[in-house]
N, C-alpha and C positions, 0 to 999 in steps of 0.2 A: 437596486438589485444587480447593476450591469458590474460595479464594484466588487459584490460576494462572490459572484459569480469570477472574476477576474483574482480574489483573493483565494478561492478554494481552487484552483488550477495553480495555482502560484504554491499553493503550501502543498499539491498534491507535488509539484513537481522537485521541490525541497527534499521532499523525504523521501523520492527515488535518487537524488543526487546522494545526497546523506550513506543511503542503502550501498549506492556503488563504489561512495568514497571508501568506504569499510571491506568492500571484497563481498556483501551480499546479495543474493540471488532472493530475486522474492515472487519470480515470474515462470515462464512456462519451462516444463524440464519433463523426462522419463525417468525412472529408476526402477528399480526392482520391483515394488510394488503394482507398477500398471500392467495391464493387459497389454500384448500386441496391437500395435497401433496406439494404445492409449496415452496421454498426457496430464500431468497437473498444473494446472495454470493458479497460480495463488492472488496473481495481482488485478482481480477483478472487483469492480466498484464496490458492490456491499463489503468489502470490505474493509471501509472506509463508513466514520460515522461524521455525521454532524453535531458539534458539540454545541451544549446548549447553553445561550452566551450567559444567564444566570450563574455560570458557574465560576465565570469570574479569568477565565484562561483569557489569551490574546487570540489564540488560534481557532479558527474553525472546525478544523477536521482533524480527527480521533485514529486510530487506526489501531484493524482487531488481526485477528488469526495470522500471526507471523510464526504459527509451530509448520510450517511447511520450508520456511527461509533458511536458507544454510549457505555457509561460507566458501572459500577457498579449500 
């Protein structure tokens, strides 16, 4: 377990490296849409799935709702 556990941090941290190598934002921001005071944070855990290893991928972890990411 101590391994998955050390492999899903590992590939969580991949694909925020990845995110910033390219100029991607996938974390907390304001824009026009929030209320005063308010924030969107996208880069929260359910965001992230667990793939199920039947399926044949090397990776663990999935990842959903990137319609909030945006670039430079």
């Amino acid at each position: 377990m101590v391994a998955g556990c050390g492999k899903v941090g590992r590939e969580a941290g991949e694909f925020l490296r990845l995110l910033h190598a390219e100029g991607v934002s996938w974390g907390t921001y304001q824009d026009a849409m929030c209320a005063d005071g308010q924030w969107h944070c996208n880069a929260h855990s359910n965001n992230m799935v667990v793939l199920d290893p039947r399926c044949g991928e090397d990776r663990l972890l999935g990842y959903l709702d990137l319609d909030m990411a945006f670039d430079r």
